[in-house]
TITIRO-490247 format. One record per residue (C-alpha): x, y, z; residue in three letters. Coordinates in pm, whole numbers, m for minus. Example, Ala and Ser with C-alpha at 12.3 -4.5 7.8 and 13.67 -1.06 7.14 Angstrom:
2
c1_c2_c3_residuo
1230_m450_780_ALA
1367_m106_714_SER
% end
This chain:
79
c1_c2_c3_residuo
m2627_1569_m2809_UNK
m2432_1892_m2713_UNK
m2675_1991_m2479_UNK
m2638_1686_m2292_UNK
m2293_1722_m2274_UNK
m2295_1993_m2162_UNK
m2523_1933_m1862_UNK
m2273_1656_m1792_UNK
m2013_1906_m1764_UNK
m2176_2152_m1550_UNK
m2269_1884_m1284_UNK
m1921_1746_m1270_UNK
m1761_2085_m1220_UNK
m2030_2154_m960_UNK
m1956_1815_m779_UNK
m1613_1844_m800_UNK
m1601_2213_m652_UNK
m1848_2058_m390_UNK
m1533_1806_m281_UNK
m1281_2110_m324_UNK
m1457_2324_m103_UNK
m1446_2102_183_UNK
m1093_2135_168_UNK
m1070_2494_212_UNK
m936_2602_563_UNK
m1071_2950_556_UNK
m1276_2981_932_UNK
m1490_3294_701_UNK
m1622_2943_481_UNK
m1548_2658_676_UNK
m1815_2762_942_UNK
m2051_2920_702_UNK
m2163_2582_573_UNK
m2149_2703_223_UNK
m2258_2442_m18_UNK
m2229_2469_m400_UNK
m2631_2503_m606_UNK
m2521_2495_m960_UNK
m2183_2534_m1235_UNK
m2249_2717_m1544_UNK
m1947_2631_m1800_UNK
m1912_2845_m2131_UNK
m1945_2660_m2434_UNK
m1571_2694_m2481_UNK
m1460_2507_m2147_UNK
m1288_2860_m2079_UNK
m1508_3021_m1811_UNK
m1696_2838_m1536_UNK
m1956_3002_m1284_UNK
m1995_2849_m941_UNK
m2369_2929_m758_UNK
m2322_2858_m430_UNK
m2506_2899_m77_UNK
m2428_2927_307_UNK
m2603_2886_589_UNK
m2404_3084_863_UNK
m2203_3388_880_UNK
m2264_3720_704_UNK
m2275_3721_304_UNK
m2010_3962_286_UNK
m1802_3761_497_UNK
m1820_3465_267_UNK
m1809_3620_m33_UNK
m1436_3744_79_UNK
m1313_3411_224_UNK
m1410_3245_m175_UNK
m1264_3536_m336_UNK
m954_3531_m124_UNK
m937_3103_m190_UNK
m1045_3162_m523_UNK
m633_3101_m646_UNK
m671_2758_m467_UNK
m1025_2631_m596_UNK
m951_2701_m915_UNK
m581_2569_m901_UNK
m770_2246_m759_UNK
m1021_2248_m994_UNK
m767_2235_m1326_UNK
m602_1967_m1179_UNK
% end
């Protein structure tokens, strides 16, 4: 039964980042059609990891603009 909560979890976080991230107004993400694969959540709800993927732009590029928005998606995300 944990399990499946669990998966539950993950997939919400994952669609909910997915609806977040469209949001963003960073050019370095907003053009780089990044999409979000798969959320891994800890078992304690603490710590969340976000897979995601892009299909423009330079990975270095993209990997700054979500680590410079990364205040504001998780900000988002709490709420």
């Amino acid at each position: 039964m944990a399990k499946y909560r669990r998966v539950r979890i993950n997939d919400e976080v994952r669609d909910e980042m997915a609806v977040i991230l469209r949001t963003v107004k960073d050019p370095r993400i907003r053009d780089a059609f990044v999409s979000i694969t798969s959320a891994g959540v800890s078992l304690d709800l603490k710590y969340a990891r976000i897979y995601y993927s892009h299909l423009q732009g330079d990975p270095r590029e993209v990997a700054n603009g979500l680590k410079s928005s990364a205040g504001y998606l998780r900000t988002m995300l709490a709420k």
